[in-house]
Structures are given as C-alpha cells and as structure tokens.
C-alpha positions in Angstrom: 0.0 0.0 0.0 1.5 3.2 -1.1 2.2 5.6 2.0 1.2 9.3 1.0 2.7 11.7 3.1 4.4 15.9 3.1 7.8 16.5 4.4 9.3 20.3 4.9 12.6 21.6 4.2 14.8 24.7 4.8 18.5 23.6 3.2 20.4 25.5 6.2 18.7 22.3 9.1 21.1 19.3 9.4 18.3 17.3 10.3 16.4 18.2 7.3 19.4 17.3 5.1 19.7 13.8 6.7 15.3 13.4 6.4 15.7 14.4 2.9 18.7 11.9 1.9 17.0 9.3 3.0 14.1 9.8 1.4 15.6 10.4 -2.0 17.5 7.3 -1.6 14.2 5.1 -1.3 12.7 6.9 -3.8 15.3 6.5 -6.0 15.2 2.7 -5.2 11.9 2.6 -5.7 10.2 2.9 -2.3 6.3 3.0 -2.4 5.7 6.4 -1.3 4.1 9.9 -2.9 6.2 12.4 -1.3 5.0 15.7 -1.2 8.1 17.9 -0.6 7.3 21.6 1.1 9.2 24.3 1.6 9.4 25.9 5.2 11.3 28.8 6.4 13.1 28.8 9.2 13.8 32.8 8.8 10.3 33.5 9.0 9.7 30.8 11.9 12.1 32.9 14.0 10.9 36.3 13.0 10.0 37.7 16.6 6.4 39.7 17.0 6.0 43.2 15.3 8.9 42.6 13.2 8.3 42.3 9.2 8.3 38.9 7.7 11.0 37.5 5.7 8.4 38.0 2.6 8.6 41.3 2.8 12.6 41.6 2.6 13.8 38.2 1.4 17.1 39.6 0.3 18.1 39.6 4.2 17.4 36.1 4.9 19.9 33.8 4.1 17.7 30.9 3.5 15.4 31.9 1.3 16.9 32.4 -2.2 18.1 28.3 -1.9 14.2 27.6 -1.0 13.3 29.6 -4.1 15.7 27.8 -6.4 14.3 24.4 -4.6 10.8 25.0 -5.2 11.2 26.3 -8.5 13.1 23.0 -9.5 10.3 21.0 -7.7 7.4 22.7 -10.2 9.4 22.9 -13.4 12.3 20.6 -13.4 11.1 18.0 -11.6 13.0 14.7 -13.0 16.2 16.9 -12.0 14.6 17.8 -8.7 16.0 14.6 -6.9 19.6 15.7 -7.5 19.3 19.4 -7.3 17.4 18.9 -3.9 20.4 16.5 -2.5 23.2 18.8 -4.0 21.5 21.9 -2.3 21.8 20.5 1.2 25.7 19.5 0.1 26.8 23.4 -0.6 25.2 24.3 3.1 26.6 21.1 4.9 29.5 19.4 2.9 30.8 21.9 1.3 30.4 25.5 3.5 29.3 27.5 0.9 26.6 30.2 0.9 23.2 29.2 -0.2 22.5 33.2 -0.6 24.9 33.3 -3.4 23.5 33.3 -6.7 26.3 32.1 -8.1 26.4 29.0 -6.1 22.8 28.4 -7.1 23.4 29.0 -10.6 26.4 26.5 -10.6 24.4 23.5 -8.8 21.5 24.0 -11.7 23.8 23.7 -14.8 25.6 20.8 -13.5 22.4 18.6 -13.0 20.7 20.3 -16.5 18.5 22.8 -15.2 18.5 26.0 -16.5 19.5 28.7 -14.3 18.0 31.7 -16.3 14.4 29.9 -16.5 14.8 29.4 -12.4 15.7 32.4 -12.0 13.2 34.8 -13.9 10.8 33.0 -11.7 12.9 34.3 -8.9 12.7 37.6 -10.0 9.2 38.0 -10.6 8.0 37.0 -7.7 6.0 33.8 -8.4 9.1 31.6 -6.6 8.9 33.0 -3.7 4.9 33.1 -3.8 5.1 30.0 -4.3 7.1 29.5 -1.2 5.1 31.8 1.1 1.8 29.7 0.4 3.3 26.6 0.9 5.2 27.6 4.3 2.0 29.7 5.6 -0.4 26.4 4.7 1.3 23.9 7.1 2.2 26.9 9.5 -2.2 27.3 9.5 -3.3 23.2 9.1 -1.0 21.6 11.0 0.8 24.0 13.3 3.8 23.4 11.3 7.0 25.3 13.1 10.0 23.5 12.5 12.2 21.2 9.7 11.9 18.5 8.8 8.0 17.7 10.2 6.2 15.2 8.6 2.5 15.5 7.5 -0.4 12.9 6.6 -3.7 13.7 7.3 -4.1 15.4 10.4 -1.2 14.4 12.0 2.2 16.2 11.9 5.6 15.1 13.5 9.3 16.7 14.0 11.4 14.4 13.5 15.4 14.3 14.2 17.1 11.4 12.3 20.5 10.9 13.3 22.1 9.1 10.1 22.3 10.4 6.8 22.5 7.9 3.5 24.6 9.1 0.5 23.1 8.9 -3.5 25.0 5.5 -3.8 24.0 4.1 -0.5 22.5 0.8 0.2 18.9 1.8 0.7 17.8 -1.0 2.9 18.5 1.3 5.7 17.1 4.5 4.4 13.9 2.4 3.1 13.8 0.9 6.8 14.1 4.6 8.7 11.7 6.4 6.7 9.2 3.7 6.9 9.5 3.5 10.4 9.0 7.5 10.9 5.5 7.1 8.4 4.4 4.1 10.5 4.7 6.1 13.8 3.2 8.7 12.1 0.3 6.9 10.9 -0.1 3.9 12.4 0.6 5.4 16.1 0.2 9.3 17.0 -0.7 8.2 20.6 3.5 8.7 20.3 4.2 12.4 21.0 8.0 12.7 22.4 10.7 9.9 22.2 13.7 11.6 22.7 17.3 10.4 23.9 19.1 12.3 27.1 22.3 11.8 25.9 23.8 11.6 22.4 26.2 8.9 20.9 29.7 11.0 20.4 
C-alpha cells in the first residue's frame, strides 16, 4: 500500500538534510511512497512579534533564495529535482558555501541540467517566492507546522530528528527501513508524542 505523506525543508537544518537523503534514496530505489516535498522557512519561523516577515525583505534572509531555487526545481524541473534537492543541502553542509549566493545556485542547476536563467526569472518576478510563502503559511495554519523537517499525513504532523544520513550511492535498505519506520509512527501510532534520547552517541 502506497504511503502518501508531506515532508518540509529549509536547506540550512542538518536534520532536514539527513530526512531528505534518505528519502531520495528510497525513492530512488523505488520505495512505495508519494512524497509531497514543502518548503518551510526557518527565517520567517524565528521572526519575533512586530517585526516584518521575511516575505517582505527576502534579500536579508539567508535561507530563502536556496528555498526559491528548490521550489522552482520542484514545479518545473522536476526529474532533475531529486539531484538538485540532494546537492543543495551539500553546498550548506559538505561543502560550506553560501546558499544566498547566486552564483552557487546557478552553478548546482547547470551541473544537474536545469536551466539557471528559467529558475531564476521566476525568482525575479516573484512567483518563486509566492510559491514558497503559500506553501510555508499552509502547514504553518493546518498543522501548526513550526519547525524542519515535520512530517505531514492527514491530520497528523511530527518533527522528527534522524541521526544518520544515507549518501546517492548508498545501500537503501537502511534509508527504506528509517523512513518507513517514521511514516508508520506517524500513521499507524500518533498516541506517540515525544521519544527523545538524554544523551547523544559521540
């Protein structure tokens, strides 16, 4: 039976990086889930009461221009979206460069065949980041959505901390395993709220 669920993403979260690699890996492997990828900002999550939302000034936000590309890829380009998504997280995490620089961006969507002028006209007029606003702002309103990377089906939403991550060429028994133990917790038993360690493996 196919599992159906939504899973958000801010490229700048660890956590969402090692969510996301897994789940690309069992897709990839052919896993049978519909994954509904959403983009969440972690900018405007944090902006404090009275202060103006990162919509209204995305140029200060460092996060936002990577969520823009991502989306954009996602609607458009989506048989490259699987490597562009992966190789986002990899400049913030791998490699230390800056997900604000266009240049960066631009250089991640000509080596997986996307078009970097196409991604970014949408950029520029507006419809990207749209785009991005409505999807952040819906699971913000349904589901009380505040953090990266929660996972949505039906009414039920979890934040979830994976501590492994799983590489393009990995064996995807594991990543097939973990993600389909987080969807059967999150379907099968949301009696579950908080299972969390103390301490931390170093």
């Amino acid at each position: 039976m196919t599992a159906e669920f939504t899973v958000t993403w801010d490229y700048r979260c660890p956590f969402a990086r090692n969510a996301h690699e897994h789940i690309l890996t069992g897709l990839a492997a052919g896993a049978d889930w519909t994954v509904h990828f959403a983009p969440f900002s972690l900018g405007q999550a944090h902006v404090e009461e009275g202060q103006p939302d990162v919509w209204d000034h995305p140029h200060d936000d460092r996060g936002i221009l990577a969520l823009q590309v991502g989306v954009t890829v996602r609607d458009h380009f989506p048989e490259q979206f699987p490597a562009v998504h992966r190789a986002l997280f990899a400049v913030r995490h791998d490699q230390g460069r800056h997900l604000e620089d266009p240049a960066v961006l631009r250089g991640v969507l000509t080596e997986h065949g996307v078009d970097p002028e196409d991604v970014f006209a949408r950029i520029d007029n507006g419809t990207a980041l749209d785009t991005v606003r409505a999807d952040h702002e819906r699971y913000v309103g349904s589901h009380s959505v505040w953090g990266v990377p929660t996972f949505i089906a039906g009414d039920q939403a979890v934040f979830v901390r994976l501590m492994s991550r799983s590489a393009a060429d990995a064996d995807p028994s594991g990543s097939l395993a973990t993600i389909g133990r987080v969807v059967d917790l999150l379907i099968g038993w949301p009696d579950l709220n908080e299972f969390k360690h103390t301490t931390l493996p170093r």
